[in-house]
LOTOR-6067 format. One record per residue (C-alpha): residue in three letters; chain; x, y, z. Coordinates in nm, 3 decimals. Layout:
% LOTOR-6067
{atom "ALA","A",{X,Y,Z}}
...
***
This chain:
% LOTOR-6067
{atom "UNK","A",{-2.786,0.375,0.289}}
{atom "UNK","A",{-2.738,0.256,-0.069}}
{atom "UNK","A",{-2.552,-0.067,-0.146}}
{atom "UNK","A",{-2.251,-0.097,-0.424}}
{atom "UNK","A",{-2.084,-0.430,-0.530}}
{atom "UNK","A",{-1.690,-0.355,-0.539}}
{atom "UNK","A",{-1.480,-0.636,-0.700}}
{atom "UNK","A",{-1.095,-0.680,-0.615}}
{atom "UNK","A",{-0.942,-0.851,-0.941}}
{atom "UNK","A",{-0.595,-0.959,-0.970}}
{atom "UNK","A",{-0.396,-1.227,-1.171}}
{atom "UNK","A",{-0.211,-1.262,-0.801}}
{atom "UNK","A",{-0.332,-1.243,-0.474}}
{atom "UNK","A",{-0.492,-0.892,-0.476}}
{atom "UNK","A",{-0.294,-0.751,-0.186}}
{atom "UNK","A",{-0.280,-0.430,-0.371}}
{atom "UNK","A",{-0.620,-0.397,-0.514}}
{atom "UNK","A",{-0.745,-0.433,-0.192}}
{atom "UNK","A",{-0.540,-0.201,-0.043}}
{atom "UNK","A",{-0.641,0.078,-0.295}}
{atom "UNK","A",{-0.991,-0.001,-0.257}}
{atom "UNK","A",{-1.003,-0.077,0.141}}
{atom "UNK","A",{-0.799,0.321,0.145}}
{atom "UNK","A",{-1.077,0.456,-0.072}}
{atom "UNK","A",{-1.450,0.338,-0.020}}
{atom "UNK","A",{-1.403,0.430,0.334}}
{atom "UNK","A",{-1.416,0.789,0.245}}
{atom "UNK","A",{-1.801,0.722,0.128}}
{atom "UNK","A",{-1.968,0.684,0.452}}
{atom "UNK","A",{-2.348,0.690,0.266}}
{atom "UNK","A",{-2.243,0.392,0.068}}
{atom "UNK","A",{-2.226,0.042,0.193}}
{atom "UNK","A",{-2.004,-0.195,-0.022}}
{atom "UNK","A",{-2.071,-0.573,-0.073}}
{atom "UNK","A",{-1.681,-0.684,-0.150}}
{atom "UNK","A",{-1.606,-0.979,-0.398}}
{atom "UNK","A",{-1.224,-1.074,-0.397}}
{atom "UNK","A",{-1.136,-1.294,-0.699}}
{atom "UNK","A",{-0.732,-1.353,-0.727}}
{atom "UNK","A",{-0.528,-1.543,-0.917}}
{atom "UNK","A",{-0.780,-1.447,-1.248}}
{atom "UNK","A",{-0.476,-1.551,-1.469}}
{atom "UNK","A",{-0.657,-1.692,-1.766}}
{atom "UNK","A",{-0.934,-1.595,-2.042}}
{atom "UNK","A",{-1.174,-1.826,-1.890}}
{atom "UNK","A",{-1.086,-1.708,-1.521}}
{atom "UNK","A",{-1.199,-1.348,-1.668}}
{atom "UNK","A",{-1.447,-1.463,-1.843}}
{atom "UNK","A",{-1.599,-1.565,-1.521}}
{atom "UNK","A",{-1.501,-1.295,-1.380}}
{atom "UNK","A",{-1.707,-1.085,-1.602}}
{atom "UNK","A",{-2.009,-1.304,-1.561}}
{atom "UNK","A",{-2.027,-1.222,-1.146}}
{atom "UNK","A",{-2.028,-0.843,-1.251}}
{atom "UNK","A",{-2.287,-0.839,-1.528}}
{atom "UNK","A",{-2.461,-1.022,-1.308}}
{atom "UNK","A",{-2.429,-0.789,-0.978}}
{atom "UNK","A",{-2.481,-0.525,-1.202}}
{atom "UNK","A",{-2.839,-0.667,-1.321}}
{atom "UNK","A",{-2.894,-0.709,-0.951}}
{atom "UNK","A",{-2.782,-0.371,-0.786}}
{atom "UNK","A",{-2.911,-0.149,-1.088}}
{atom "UNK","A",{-2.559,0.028,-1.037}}
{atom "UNK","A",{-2.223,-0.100,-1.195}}
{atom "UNK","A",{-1.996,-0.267,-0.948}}
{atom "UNK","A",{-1.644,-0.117,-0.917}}
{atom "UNK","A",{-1.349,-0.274,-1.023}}
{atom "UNK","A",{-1.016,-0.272,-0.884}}
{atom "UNK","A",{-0.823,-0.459,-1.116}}
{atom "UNK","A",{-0.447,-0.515,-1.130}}
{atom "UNK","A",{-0.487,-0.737,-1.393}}
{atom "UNK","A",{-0.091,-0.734,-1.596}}
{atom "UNK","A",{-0.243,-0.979,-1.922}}
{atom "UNK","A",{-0.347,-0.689,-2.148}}
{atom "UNK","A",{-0.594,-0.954,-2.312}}
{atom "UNK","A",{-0.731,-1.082,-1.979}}
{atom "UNK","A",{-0.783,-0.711,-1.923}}
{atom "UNK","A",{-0.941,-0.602,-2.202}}
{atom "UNK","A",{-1.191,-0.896,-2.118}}
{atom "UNK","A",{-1.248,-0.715,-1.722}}
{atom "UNK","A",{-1.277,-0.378,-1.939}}
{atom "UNK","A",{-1.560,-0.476,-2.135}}
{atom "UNK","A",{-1.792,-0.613,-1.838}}
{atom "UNK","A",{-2.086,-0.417,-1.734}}
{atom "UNK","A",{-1.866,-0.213,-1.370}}
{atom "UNK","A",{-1.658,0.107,-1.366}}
{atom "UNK","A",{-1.287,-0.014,-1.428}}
{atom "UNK","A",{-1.031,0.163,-1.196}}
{atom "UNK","A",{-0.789,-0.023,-1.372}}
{atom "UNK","A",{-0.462,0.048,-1.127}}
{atom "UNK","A",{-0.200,-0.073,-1.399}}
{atom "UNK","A",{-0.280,0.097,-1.681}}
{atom "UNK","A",{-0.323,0.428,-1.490}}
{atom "UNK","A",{-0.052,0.490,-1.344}}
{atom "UNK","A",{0.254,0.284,-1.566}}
{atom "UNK","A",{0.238,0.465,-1.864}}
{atom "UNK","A",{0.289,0.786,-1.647}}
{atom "UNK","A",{0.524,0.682,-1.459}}
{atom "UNK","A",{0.711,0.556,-1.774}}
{atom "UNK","A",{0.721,0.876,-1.927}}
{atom "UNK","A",{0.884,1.077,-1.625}}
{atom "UNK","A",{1.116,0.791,-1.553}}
{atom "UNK","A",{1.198,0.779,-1.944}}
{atom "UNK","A",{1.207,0.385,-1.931}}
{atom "UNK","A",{0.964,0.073,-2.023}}
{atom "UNK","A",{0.870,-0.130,-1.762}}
{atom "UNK","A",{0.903,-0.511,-1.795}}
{atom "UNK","A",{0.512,-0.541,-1.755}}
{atom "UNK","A",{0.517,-0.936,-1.713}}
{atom "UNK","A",{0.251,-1.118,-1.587}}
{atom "UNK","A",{0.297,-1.115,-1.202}}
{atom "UNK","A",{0.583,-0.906,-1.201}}
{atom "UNK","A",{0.441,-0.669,-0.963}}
{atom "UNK","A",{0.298,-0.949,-0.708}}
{atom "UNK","A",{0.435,-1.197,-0.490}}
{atom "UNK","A",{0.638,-1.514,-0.648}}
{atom "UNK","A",{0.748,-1.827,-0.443}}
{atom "UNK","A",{1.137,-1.720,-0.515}}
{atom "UNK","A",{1.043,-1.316,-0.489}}
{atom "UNK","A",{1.275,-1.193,-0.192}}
{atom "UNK","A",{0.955,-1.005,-0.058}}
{atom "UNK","A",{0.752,-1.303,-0.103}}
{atom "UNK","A",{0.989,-1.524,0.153}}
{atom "UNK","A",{0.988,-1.247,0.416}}
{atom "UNK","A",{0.637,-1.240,0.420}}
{atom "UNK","A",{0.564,-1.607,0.457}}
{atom "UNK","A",{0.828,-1.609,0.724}}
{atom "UNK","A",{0.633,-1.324,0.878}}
{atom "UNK","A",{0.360,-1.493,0.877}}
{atom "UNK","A",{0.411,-1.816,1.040}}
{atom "UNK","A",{0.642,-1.654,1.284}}
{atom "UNK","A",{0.277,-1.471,1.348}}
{atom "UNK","A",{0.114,-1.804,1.361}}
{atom "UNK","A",{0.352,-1.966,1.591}}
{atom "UNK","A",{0.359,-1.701,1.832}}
{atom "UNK","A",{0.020,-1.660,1.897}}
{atom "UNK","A",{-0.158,-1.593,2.222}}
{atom "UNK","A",{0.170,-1.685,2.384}}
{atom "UNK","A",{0.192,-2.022,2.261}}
{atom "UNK","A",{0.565,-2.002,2.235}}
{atom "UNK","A",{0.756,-1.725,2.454}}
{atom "UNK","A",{1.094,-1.841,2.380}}
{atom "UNK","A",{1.041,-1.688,2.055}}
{atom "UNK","A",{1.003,-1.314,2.137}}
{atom "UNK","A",{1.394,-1.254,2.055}}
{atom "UNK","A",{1.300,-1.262,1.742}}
{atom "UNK","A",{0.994,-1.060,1.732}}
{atom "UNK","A",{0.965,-0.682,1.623}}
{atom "UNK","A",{0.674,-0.634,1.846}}
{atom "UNK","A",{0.474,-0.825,2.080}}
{atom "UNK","A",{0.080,-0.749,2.104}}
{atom "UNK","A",{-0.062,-0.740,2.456}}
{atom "UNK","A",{-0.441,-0.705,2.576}}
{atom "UNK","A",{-0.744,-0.923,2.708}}
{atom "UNK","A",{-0.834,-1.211,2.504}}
{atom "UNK","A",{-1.067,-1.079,2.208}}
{atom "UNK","A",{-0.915,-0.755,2.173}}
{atom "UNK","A",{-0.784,-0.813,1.815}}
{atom "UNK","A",{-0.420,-0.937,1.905}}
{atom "UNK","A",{-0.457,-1.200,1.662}}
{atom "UNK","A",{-0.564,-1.030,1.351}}
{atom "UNK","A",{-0.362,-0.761,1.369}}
{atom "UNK","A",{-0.040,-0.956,1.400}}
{atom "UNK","A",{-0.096,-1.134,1.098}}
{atom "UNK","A",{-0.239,-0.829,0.893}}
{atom "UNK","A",{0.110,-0.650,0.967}}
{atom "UNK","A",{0.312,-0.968,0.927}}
{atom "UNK","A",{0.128,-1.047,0.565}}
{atom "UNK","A",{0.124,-0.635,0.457}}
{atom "UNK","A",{0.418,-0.537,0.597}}
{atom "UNK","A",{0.668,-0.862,0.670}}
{atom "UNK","A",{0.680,-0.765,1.045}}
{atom "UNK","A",{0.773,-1.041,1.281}}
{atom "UNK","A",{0.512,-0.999,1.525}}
{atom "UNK","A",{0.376,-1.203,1.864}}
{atom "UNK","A",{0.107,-1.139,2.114}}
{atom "UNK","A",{0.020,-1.246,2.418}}
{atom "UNK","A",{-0.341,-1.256,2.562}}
{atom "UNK","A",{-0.337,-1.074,2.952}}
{atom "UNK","A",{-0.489,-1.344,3.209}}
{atom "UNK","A",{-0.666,-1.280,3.487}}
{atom "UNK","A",{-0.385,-1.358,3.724}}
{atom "UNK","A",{-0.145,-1.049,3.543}}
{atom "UNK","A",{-0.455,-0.825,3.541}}
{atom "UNK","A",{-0.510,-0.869,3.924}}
{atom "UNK","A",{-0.125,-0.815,4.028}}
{atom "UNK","A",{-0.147,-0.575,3.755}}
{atom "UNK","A",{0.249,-0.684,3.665}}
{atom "UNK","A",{0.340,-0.832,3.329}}
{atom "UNK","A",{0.422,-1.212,3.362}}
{atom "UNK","A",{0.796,-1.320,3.372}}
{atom "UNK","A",{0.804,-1.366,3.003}}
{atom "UNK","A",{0.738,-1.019,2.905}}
{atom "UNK","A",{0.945,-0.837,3.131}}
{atom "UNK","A",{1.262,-0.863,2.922}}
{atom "UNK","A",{1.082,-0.761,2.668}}
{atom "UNK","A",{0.934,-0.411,2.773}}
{atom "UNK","A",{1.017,-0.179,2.487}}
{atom "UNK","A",{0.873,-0.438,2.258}}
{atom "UNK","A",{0.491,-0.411,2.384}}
{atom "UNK","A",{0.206,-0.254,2.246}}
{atom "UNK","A",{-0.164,-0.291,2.429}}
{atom "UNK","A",{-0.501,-0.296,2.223}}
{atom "UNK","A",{-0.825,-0.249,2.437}}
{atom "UNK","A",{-1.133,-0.270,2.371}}
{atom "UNK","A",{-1.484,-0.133,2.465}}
{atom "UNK","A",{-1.576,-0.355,2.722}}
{atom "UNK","A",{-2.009,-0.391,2.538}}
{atom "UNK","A",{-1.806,-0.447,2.227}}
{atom "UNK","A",{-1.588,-0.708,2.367}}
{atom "UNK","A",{-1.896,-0.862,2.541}}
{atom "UNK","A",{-2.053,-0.929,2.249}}
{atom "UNK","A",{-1.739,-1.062,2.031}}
{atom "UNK","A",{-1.728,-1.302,2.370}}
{atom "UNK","A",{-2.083,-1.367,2.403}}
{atom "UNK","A",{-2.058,-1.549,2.010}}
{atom "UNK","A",{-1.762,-1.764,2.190}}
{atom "UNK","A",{-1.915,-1.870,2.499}}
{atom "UNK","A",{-2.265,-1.772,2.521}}
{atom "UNK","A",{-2.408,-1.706,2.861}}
{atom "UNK","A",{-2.044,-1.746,3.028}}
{atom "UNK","A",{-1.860,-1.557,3.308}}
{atom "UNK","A",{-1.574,-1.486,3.035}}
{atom "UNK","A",{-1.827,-1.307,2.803}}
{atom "UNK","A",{-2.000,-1.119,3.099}}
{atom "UNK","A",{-2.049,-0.756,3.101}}
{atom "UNK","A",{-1.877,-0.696,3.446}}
{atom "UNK","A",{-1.562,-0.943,3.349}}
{atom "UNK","A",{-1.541,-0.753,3.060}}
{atom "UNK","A",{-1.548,-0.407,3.230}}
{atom "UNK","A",{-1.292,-0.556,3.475}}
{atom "UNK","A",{-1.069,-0.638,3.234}}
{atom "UNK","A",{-1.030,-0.364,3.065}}
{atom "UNK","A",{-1.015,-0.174,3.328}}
{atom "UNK","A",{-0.743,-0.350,3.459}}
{atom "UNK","A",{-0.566,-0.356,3.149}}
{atom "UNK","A",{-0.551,-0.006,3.050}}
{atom "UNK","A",{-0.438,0.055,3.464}}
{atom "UNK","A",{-0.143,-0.158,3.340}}
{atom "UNK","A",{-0.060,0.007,3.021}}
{atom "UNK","A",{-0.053,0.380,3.198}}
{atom "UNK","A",{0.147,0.253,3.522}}
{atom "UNK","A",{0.385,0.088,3.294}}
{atom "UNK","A",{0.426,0.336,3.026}}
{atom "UNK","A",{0.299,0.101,2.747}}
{atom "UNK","A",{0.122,0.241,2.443}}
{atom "UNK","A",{-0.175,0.175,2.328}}
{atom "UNK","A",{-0.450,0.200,2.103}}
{atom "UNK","A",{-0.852,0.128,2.129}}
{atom "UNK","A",{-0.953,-0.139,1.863}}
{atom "UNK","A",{-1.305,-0.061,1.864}}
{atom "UNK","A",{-1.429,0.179,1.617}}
{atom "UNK","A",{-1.129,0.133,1.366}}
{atom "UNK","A",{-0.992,-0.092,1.097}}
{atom "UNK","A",{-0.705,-0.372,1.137}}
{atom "UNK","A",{-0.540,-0.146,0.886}}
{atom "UNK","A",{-0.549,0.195,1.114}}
{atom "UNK","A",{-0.446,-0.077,1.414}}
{atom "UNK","A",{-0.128,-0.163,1.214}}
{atom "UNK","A",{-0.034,0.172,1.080}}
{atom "UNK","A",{-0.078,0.332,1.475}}
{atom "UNK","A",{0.149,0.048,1.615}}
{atom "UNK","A",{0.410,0.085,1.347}}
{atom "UNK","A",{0.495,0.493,1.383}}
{atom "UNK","A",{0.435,0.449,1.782}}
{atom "UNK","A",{0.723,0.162,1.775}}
{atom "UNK","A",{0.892,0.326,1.518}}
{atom "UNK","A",{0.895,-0.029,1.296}}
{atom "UNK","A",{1.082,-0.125,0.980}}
{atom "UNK","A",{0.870,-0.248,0.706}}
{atom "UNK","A",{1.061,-0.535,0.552}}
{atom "UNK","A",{0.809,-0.567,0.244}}
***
């Protein structure tokens, strides 16, 4: 399997380089991709720098690293443009297109197109996001009103990343709650989640998989065990089926896929 570098450059935080790229490399299964991220490139010497990590992963590789840029300085992106990677330069692809059929110039400012501290978008997502952080692994129940959708599944099953991926992406208000061993064996959902039925969504997990997430933990435990693991899955997915909750396996897909499953099964509202 060869190796590519791929470089996600943005004068922001590179939310939608990423996404381009993270939709796209997938598709080239042969290929293996060592990712550099480097937001907030804003100034010459930023890209200057910038250009220095890909001549130099070019020199490396023998191949040119790609570049996802979304780069809105026309100078700082000339400077990106004249490194030693293939540019897929996302800006100047598709505005000047899209200028023509909407028969209008775009403001093209510097950060126009990315989050700002006083951007409408912006505030949703941060309040996404903490209401992800403070509702995590049932810390704080009292909460779930307010949620869109509440995670459920055996601890290490991805709850946690996935609720802030679609808070941060997608400025969804979402909690989860980690299944103990006392709601697997009476194979009931605790008091706290009853009310809140139509909100759940379950994530399993392949029970070698989860092993070995636990086993990096807790080495050598009873948690991380083989047979706990089985059990709990088991048990898990025998609550999700008598209960009618969906679900979705975590183990062979992407946090994205996750996210995009859960929000056309719960029929979600993306606020960003």
């Amino acid at each position: 399997m060869s190796t590519r570098y791929a470089f996600y450059i943005s004068d922001s935080t590179g939310i939608t380089s990423q996404t381009l790229g993270n939709a796209l490399l997938p598709l080239f299964k042969e290929t293996k991709f060592h990712k550099i991220h480097l937001p907030y490139t804003d100034s010459v010497a930023k890209a200057d720098e910038a250009v220095r990590q890909i001549n130099e992963a070019a020199i490396k590789s023998g191949e040119k690293p790609l570049i996802f840029d979304t780069i809105m300085n026309p100078e700082i992106r000339d400077r990106i443009a004249a490194s030693n990677g293939f540019l897929m330069d996302i800006i100047g692809t598709f505005l000047p297109a899209l200028e023509k059929e909407l028969g209008a110039v775009s403001s093209y400012q510097v950060g126009q197109s990315h989050d700002n501290p006083t951007d409408e978008r912006a505030l949703i997502r941060m309040d996404a996001v903490n209401f992800a952080l403070e509702n995590d692994d049932g810390a704080k129940t009292k909460y779930y009103p307010g949620a869109d959708v509440i995670l459920i599944g055996v601890s290490r099953s991805a709850k946690t990343p996935t609720c802030l991926y679609i808070a941060m992406q997608h400025g969804i208000f979402a909690a989860n709650y980690p299944l103990t061993e006392e709601d697997l064996e009476k194979g009931e959902l605790p008091k706290s989640l009853r009310e809140f039925k139509g909100k759940l969504f379950g994530l399993s997990i392949d029970p070698p998989r989860l092993a070995s997430i636990r086993e990096q933990r807790r080495a050598d435990s009873r948690y991380a065990s083989m047979k706990q693991c089985e059990w709990e899955v088991k048990e898990a997915l025998f609550m999700y089926r008598k209960l009618g909750i969906p679900w979705v396996d975590t183990t062979a897909i992407s946090v994205e896929e996750i996210a995009t499953r859960i929000i056309m099964t719960k029929n979600l509202q993306r606020r960003v």
